[in-house]
C-alpha positions as a LaTeX table, in Angstrom:
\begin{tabular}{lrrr}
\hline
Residue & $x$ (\AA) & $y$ (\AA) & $z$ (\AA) \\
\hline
Unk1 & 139.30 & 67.89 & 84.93 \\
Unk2 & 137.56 & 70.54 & 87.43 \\
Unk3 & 138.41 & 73.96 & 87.81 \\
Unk4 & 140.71 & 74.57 & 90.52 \\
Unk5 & 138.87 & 77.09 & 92.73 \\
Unk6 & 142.04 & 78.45 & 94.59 \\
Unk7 & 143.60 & 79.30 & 91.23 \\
Unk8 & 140.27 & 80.87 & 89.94 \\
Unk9 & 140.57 & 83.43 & 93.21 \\
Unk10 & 144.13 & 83.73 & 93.18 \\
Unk11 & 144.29 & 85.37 & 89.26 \\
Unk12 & 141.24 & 87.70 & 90.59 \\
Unk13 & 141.66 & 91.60 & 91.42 \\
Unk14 & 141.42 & 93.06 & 94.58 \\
Unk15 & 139.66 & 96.52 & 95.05 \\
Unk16 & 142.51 & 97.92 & 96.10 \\
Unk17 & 143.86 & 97.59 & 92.83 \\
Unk18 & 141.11 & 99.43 & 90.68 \\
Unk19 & 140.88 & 102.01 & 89.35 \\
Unk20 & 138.56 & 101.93 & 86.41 \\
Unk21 & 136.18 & 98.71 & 85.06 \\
Unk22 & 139.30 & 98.07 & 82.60 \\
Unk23 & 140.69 & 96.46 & 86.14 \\
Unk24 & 137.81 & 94.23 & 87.02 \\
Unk25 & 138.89 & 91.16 & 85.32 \\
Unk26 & 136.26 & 88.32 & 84.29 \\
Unk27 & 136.67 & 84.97 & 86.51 \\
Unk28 & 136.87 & 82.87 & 83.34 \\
Unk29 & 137.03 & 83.63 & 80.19 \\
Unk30 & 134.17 & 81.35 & 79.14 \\
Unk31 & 131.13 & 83.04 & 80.38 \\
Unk32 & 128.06 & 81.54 & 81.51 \\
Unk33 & 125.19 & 82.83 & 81.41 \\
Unk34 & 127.46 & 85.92 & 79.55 \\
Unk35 & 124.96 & 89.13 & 79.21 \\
Unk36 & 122.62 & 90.73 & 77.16 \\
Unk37 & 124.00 & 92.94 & 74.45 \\
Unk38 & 123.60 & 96.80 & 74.10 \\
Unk39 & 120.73 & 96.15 & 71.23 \\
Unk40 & 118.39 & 94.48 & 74.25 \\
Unk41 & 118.96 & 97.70 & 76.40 \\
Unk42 & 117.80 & 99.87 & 73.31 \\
Unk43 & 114.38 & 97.40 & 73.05 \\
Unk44 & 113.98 & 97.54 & 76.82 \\
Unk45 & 113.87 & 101.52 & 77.07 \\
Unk46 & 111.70 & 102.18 & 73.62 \\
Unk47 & 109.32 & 99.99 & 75.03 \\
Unk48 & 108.69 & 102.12 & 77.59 \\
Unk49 & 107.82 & 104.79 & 75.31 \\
Unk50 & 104.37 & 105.15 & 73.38 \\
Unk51 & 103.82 & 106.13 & 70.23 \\
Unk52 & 107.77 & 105.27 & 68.95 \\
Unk53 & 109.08 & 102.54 & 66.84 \\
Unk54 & 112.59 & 100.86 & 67.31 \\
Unk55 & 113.90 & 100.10 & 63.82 \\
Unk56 & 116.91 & 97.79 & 64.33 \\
Unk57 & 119.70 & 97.80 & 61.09 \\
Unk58 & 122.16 & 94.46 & 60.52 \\
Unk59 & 122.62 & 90.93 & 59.70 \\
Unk60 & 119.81 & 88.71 & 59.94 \\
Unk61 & 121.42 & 86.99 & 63.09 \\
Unk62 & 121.38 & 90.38 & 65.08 \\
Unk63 & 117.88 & 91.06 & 64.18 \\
Unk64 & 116.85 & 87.82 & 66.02 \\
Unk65 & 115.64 & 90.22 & 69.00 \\
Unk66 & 113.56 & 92.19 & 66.76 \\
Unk67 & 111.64 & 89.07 & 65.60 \\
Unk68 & 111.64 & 87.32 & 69.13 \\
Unk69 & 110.15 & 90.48 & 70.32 \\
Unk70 & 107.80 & 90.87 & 67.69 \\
Unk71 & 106.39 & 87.85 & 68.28 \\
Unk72 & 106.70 & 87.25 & 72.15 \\
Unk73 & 106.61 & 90.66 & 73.87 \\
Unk74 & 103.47 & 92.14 & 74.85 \\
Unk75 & 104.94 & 96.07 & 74.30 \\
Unk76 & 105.82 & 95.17 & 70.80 \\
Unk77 & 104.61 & 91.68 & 69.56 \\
Unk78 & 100.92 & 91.35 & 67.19 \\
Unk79 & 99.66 & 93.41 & 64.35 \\
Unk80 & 100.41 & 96.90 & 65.59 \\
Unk81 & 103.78 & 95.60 & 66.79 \\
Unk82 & 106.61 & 98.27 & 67.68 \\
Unk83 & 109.77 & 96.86 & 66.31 \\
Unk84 & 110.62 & 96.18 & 63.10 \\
Unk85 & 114.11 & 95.09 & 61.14 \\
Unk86 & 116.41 & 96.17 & 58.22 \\
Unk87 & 118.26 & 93.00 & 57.34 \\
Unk88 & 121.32 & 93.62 & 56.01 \\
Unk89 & 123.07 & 91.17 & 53.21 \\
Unk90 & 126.49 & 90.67 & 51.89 \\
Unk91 & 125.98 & 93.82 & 48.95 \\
Unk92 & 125.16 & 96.40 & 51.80 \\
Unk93 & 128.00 & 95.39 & 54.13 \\
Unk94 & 130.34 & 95.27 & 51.19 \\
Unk95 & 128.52 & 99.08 & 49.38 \\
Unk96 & 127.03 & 100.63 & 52.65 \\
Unk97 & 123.59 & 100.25 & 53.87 \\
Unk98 & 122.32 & 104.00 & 53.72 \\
Unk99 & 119.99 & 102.84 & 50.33 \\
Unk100 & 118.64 & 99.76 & 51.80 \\
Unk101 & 117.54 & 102.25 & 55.13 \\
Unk102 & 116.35 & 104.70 & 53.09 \\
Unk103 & 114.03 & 102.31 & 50.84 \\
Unk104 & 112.98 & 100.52 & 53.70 \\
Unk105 & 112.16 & 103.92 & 55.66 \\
Unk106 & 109.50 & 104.51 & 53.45 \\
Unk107 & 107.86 & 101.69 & 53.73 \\
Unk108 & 108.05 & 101.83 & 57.82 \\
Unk109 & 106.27 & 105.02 & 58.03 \\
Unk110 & 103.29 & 104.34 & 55.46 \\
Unk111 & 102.58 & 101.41 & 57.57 \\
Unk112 & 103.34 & 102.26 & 61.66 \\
Unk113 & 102.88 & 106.60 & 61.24 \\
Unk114 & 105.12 & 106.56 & 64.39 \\
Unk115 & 105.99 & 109.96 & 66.23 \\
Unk116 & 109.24 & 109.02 & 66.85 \\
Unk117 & 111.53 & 106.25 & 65.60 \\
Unk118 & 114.91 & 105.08 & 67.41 \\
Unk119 & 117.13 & 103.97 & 64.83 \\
Unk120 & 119.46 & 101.46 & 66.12 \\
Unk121 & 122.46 & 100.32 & 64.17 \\
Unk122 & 124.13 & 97.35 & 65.42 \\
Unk123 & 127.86 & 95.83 & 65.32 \\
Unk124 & 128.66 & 95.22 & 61.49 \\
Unk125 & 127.13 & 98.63 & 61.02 \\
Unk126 & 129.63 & 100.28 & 63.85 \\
Unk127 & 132.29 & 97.98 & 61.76 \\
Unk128 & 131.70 & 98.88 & 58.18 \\
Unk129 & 131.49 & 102.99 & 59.23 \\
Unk130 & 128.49 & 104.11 & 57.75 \\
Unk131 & 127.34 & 107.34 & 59.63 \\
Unk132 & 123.99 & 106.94 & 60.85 \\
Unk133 & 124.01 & 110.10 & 62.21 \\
Unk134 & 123.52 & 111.95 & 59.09 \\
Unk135 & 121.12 & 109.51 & 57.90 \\
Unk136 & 118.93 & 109.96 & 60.56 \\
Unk137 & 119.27 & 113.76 & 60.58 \\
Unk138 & 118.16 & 113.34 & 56.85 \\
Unk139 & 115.27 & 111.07 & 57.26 \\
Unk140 & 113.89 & 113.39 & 60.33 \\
Unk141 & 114.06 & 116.26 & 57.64 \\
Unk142 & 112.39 & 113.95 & 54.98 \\
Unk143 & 109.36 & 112.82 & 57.40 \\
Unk144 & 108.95 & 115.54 & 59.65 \\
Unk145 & 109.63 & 113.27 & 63.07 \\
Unk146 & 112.45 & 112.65 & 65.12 \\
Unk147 & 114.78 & 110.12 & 64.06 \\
Unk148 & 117.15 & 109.38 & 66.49 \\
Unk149 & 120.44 & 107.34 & 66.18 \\
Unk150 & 121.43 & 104.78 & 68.79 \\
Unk151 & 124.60 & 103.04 & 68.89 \\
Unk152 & 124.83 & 99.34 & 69.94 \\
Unk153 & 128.00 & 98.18 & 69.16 \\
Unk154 & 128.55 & 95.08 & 71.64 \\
Unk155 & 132.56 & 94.94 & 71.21 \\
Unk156 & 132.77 & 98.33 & 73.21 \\
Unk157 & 130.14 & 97.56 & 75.96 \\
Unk158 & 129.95 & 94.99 & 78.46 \\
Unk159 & 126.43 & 94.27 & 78.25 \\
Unk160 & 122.97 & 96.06 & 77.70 \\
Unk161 & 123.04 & 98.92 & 79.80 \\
Unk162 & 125.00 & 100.87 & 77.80 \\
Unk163 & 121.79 & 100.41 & 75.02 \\
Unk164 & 119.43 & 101.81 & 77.59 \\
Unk165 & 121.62 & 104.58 & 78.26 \\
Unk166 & 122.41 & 105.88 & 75.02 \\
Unk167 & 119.07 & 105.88 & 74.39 \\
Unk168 & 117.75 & 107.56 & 76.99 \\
Unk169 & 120.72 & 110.06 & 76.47 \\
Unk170 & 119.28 & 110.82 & 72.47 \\
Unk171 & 115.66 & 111.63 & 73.72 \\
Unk172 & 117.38 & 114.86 & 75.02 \\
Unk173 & 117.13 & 115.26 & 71.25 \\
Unk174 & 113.31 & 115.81 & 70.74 \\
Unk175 & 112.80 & 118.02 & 74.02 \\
Unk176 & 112.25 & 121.99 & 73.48 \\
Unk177 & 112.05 & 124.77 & 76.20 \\
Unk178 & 108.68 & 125.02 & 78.57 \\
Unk179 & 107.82 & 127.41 & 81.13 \\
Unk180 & 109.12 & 125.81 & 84.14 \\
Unk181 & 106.16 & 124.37 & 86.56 \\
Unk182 & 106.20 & 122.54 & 90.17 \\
Unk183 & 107.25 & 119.10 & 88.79 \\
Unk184 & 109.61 & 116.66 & 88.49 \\
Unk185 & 110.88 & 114.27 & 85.83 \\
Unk186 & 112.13 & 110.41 & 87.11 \\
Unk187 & 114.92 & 109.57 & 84.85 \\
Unk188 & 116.32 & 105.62 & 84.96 \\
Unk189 & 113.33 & 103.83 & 86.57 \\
Unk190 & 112.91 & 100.49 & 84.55 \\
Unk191 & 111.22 & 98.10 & 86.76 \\
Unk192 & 108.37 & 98.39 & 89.56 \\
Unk193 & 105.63 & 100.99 & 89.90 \\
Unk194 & 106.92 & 104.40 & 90.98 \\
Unk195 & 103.51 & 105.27 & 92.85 \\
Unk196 & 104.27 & 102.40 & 95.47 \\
Unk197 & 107.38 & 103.73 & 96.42 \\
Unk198 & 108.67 & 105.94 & 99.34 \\
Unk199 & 109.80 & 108.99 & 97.26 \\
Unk200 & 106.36 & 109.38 & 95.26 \\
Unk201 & 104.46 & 109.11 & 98.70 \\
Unk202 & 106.69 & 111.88 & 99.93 \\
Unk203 & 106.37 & 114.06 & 96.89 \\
Unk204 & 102.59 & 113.35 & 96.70 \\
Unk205 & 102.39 & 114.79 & 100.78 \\
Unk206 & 104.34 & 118.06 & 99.37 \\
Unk207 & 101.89 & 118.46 & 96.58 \\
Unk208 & 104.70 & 117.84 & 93.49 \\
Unk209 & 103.21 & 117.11 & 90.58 \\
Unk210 & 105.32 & 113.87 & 88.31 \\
Unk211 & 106.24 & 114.83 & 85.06 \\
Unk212 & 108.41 & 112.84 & 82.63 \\
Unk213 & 108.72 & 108.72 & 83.61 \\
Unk214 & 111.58 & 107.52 & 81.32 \\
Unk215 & 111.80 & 104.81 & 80.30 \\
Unk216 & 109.30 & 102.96 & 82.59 \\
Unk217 & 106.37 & 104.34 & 80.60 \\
Unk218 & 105.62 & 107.72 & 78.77 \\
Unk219 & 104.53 & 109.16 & 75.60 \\
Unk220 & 106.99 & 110.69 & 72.98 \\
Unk221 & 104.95 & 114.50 & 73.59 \\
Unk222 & 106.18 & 113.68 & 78.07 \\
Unk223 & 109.45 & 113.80 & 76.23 \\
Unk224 & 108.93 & 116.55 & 74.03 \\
Unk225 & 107.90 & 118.98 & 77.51 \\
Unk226 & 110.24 & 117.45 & 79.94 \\
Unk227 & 111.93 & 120.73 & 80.27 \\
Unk228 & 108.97 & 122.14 & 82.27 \\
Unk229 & 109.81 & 119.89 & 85.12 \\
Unk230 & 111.50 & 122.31 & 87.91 \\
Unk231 & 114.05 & 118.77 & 88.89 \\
Unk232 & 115.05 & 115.92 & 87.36 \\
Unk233 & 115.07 & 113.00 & 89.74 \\
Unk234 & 117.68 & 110.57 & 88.50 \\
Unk235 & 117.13 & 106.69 & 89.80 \\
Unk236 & 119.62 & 104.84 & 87.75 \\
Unk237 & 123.23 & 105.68 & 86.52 \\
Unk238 & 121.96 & 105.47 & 83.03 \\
Unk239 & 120.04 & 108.26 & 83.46 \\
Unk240 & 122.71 & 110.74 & 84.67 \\
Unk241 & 124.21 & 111.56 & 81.13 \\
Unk242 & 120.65 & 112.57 & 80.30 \\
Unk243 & 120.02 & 114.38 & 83.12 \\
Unk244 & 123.58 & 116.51 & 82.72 \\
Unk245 & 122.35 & 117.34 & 78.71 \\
Unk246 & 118.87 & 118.71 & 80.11 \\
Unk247 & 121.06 & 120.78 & 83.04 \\
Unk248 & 123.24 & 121.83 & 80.24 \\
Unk249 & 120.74 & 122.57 & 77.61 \\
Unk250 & 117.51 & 124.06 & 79.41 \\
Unk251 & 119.31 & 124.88 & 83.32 \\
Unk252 & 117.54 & 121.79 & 84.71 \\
Unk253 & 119.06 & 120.59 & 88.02 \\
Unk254 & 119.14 & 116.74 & 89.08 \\
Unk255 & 119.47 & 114.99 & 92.28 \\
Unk256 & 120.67 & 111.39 & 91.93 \\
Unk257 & 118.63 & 109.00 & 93.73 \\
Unk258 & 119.66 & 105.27 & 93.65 \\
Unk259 & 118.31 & 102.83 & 95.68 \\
Unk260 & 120.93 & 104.28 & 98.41 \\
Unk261 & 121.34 & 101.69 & 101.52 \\
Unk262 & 123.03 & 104.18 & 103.93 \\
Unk263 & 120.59 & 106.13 & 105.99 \\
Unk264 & 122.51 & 109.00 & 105.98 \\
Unk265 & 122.68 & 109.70 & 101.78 \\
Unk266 & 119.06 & 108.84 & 101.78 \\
Unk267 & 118.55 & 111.33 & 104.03 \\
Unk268 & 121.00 & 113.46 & 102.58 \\
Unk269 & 119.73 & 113.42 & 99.03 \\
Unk270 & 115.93 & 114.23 & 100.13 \\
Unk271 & 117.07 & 117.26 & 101.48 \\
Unk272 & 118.69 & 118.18 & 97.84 \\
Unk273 & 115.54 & 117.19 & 96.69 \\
Unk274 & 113.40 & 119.17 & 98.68 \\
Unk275 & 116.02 & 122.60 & 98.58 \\
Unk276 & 116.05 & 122.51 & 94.66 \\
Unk277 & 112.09 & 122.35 & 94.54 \\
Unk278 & 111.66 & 125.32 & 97.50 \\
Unk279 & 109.75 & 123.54 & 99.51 \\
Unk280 & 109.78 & 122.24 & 103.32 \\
Unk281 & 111.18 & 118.75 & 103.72 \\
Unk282 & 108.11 & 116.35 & 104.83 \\
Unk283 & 108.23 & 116.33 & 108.87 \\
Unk284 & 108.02 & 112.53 & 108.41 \\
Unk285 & 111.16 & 112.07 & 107.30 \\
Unk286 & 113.07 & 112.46 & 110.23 \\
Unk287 & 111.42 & 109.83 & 111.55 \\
Unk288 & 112.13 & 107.50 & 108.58 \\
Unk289 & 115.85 & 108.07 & 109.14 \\
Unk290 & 115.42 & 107.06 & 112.98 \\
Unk291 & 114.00 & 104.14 & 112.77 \\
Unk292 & 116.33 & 103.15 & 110.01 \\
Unk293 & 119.28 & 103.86 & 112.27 \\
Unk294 & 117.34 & 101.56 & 115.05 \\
Unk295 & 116.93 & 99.21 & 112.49 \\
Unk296 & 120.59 & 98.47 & 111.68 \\
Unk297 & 121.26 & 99.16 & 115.44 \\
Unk298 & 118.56 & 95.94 & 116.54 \\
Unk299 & 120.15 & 93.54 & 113.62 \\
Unk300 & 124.30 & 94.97 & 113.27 \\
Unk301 & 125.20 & 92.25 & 116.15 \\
Unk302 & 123.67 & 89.20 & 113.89 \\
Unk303 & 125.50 & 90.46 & 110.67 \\
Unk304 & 128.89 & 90.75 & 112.48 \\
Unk305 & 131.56 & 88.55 & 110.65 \\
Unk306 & 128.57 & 87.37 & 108.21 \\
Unk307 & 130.62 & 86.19 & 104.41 \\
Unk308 & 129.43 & 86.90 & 101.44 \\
Unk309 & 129.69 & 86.84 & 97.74 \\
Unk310 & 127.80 & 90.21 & 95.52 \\
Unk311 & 126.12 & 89.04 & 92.42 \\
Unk312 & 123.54 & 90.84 & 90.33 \\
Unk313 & 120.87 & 92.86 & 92.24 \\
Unk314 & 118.92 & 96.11 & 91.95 \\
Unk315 & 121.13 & 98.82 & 94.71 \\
Unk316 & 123.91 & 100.72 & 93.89 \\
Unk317 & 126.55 & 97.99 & 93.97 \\
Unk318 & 129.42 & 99.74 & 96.07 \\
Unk319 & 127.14 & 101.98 & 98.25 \\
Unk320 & 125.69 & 98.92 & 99.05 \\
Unk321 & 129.17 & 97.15 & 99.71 \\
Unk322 & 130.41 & 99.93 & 101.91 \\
Unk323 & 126.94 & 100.00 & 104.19 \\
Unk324 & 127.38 & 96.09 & 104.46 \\
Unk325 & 130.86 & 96.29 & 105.63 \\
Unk326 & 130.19 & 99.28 & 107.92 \\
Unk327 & 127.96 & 96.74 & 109.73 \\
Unk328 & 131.08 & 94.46 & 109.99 \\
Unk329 & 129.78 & 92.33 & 106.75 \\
Unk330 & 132.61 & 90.28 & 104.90 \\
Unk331 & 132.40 & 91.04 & 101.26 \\
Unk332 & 134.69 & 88.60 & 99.44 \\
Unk333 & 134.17 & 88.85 & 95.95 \\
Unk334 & 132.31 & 91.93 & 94.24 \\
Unk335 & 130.69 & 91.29 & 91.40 \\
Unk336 & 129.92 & 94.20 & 88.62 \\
Unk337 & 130.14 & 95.41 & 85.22 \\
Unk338 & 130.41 & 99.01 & 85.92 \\
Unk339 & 132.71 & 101.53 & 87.75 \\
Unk340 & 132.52 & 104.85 & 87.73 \\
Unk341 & 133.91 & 107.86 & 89.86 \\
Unk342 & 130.85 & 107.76 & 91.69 \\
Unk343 & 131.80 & 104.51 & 93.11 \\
Unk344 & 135.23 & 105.80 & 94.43 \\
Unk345 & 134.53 & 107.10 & 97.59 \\
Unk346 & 132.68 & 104.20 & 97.97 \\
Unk347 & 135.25 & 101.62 & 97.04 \\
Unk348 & 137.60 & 103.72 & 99.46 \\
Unk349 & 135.70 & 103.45 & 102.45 \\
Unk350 & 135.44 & 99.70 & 101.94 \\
Unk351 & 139.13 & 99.73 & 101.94 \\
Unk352 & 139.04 & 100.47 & 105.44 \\
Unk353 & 137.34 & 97.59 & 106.87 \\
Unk354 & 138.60 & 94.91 & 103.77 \\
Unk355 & 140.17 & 94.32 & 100.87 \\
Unk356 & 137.48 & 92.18 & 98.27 \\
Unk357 & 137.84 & 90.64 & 95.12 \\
Unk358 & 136.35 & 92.16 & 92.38 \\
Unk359 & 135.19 & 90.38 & 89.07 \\
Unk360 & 132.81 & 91.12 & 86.06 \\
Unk361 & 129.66 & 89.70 & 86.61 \\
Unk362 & 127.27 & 86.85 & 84.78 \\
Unk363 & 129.70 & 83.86 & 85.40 \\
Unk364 & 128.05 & 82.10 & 87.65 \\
Unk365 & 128.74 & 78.61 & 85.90 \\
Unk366 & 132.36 & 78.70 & 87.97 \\
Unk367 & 131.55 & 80.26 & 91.06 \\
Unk368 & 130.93 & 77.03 & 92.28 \\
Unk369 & 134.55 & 76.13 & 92.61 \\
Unk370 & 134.96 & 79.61 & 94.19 \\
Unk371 & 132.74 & 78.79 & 97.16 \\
Unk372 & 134.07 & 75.68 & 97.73 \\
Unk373 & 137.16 & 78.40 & 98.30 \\
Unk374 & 135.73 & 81.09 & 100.36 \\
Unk375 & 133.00 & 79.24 & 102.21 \\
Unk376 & 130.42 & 82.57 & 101.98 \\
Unk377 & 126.99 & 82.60 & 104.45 \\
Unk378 & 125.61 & 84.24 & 101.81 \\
Unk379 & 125.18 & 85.33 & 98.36 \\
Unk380 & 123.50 & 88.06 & 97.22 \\
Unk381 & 121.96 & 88.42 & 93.62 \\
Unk382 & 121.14 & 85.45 & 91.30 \\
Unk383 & 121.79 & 82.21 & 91.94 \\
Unk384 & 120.41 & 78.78 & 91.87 \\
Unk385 & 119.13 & 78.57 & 95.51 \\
Unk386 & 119.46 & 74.77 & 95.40 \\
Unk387 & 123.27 & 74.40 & 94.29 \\
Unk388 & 123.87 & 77.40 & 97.13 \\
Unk389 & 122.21 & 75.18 & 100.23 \\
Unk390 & 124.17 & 72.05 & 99.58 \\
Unk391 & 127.25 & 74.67 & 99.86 \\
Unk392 & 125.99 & 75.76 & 103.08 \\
Unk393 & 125.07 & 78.92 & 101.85 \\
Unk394 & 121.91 & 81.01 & 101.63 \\
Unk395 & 120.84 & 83.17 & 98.91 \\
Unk396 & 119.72 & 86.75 & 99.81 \\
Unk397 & 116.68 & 88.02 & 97.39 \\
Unk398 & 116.61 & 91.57 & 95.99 \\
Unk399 & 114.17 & 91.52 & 93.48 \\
Unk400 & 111.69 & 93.81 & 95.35 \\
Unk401 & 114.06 & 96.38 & 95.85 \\
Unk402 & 113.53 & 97.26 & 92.04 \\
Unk403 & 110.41 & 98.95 & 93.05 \\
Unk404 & 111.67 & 101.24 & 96.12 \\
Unk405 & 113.36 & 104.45 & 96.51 \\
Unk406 & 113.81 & 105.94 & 99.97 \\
Unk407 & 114.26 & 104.46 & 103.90 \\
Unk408 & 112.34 & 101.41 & 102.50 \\
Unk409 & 115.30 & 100.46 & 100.78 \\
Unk410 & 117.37 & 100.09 & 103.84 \\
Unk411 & 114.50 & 98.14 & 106.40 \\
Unk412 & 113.75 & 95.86 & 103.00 \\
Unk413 & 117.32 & 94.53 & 102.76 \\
Unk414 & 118.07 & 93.87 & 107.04 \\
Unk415 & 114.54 & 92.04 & 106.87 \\
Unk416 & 116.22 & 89.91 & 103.98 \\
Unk417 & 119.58 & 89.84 & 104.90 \\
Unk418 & 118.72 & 88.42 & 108.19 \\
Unk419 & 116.37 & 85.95 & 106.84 \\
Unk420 & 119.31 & 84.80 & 104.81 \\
Unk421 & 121.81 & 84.42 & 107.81 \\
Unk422 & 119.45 & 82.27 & 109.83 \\
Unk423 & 118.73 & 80.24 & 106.94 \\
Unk424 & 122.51 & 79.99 & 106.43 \\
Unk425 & 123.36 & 78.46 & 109.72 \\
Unk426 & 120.88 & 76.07 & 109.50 \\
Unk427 & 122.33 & 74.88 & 105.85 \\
Unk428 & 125.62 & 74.58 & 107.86 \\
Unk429 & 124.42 & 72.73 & 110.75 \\
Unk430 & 122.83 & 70.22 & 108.59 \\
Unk431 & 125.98 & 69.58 & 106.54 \\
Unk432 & 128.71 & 69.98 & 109.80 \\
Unk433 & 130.52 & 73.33 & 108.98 \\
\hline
\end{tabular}
């Protein structure tokens, strides 16, 4: 028997009713394709990093992404590979695992000589207590290099971005006071090429130099001086509890720069940007903001009353929301795994023009019953484009977005959201909605 659709909306949230992520519920409780666990956001941020090794402790089942990478991943696969296991048997989850570590620690370091190694413990380790903490304080003492503890228990995250958070966070660990120069550290980026962007065009025109990349590429020493930057430039919400140790620890400020939608917070945090560094904002930014606003001026009357389901995508996922609906954009079910107090004057201002569903996101196995439901022009995120036409709905792609910061954010997504809407009516002409 099928999923009933209505019922699958009807036992959904509405944003009016949340108040923290523990009030997003999950649209079913059988997930597919479910998410990545904390362990793979750990991987994905040490393999930004040169000259570090990611030594993953537990059962031989959770070390399957430490041999997968090994063997598949260009950062940490071949001879000189970056990732290594402790596998963990019945004896060290019954007696504690700190001997087995310690034995195997040896080894590790004859054979890689890292400069840094993240030491990631995984669920049974989180389950059976043993404190990694002082085991990596005491190997760091015993080697002479930073050993740094990261936590990956998957039963208290809802997927992998808590991994690439934490360990960001611990780098904060291995940085030491600098004479502050003219430069600024990007904290969060993880995919695209920050020198095609907006924001490292602008900073380039004011003469700034780039300091610390984390974790998109950099070496463990770019960690080590980070403190010399003058601003930290934070890109990602995994980045901000790094960002708030460095302002606490060394005076460091940060401006948090997402890949903002709204014209007005771009504009908004450039100035920030440009106060905290002492310098004159870039005279060409003014016009950036313009033609943004003429931008969503020239295209507002063809989104009017446009539907739409959020998925997965690279923006800031209820900035983004509130910008749509400001342009009179139907959001009817808001997909996300996070939600902080950041989003809440977001999520407010939404209120004011409708009232969404929210849900967790990676289910979208059932969402087919939902659309038969709701009837969206669009979705935005990842879908199978295919399934989505025969539906009569278009799927709007983000993917490029990764590798912006700035006004180009805001031009990028009309151009596709537009796109999408045409395509959309066509799908329903063709099948008589």
């Amino acid at each position: 028997m099928a999923m009933d659709g209505k019922e699958l909306v009807e036992k959904l949230a509405k944003l009016s009713q949340v108040q923290s992520i523990k009030d997003i519920p999950q649209l079913t409780h059988a997930l597919f394709p479910g998410t990545h666990c904390p362990l793979m956001g750990a991987a994905m941020a040490v393999g930004g990093i040169k000259d570090s090794l990611i030594v993953v402790v537990g059962t031989d089942e959770c070390t399957y992404y430490t041999k997968s990478m090994t063997i598949h991943s260009e950062k940490f696969g071949g001879i000189d590979g970056r990732c290594v296991s402790v596998v963990l048997d019945d004896h060290d989850v019954t007696f504690g695992s700190a001997e087995k570590v310690q034995e195997a620690f040896k080894e590790i370091i004859e054979e890689y000589r890292p400069q840094c190694v993240f030491l990631v413990t995984t669920c049974v380790i989180e389950i059976i207590g043993d404190d990694f903490d002082a085991i990596s304080e005491g190997l760091s003492e015993l080697y002479g290099i930073p050993v740094l503890p990261v936590h990956t228990e998957h039963f208290k995250c809802e997927d992998h971005l808590p991994g690439l958070e934490r360990t960001i966070t611990v780098c904060a660990e291995m940085m030491k006071p600098c004479d502050c120069e003219n430069s600024v550290n990007l904290l969060g980026q993880r995919m695209g090429d920050f020198a095609t962007t907006e924001l490292y065009a602008m900073l380039q025109k004011a003469g700034v130099k780039i300091g610390l990349q984390l974790p998109c590429g950099c070496s463990v020493d770019d960690i080590k001086n980070a403190a010399a930057a003058k601003v930290n430039i934070v890109v990602n919400d995994i980045a901000l509890p790094l960002a708030q140790k460095m302002q606490e620890k060394f005076g460091t400020p940060y401006v948090y720069f997402n890949k903002f939608v709204i014209p007005e917070k771009i504009y908004e945090v450039y100035k920030n940007l440009f106060r905290y560094l002492e310098l004159k904002l870039p005279g060409e930014l003014e016009g950036l903001y313009q033609n943004a606003r003429e931008e969503i001026e020239k295209n507002k009357g063809e989104l009017e009353g446009i539907t739409y389901i959020y998925g997965n995508t690279s923006y800031a996922v209820f900035e983004m929301n509130c910008f749509l609906s400001s342009l009179g954009m139907v959001p009817q079910v808001i997909q996300t795994n996070r939600y902080a107090e950041t989003d809440a004057p977001y999520a407010k201002e939404i209120l004011r023009y409708t009232d969404p569903y929210v849900c967790k996101a990676a289910n979208i196995a059932p969402l087919q019953y939902v659309y038969d439901v709701l009837s969206p022009y669009l979705y935005l995120g990842h879908e199978f484009g295919n399934r989505l036409r025969q539906k009569g709905i278009a799927i709007v792609n983000s993917d490029r977005a990764s590798g912006m910061l700035g006004f180009e954010v805001t031009g990028y997504l009309l151009q596709q959201l537009v796109k999408s809407v045409r395509e959309a009516k066509e799908y329903r002409k063709e099948l008589g909605l």
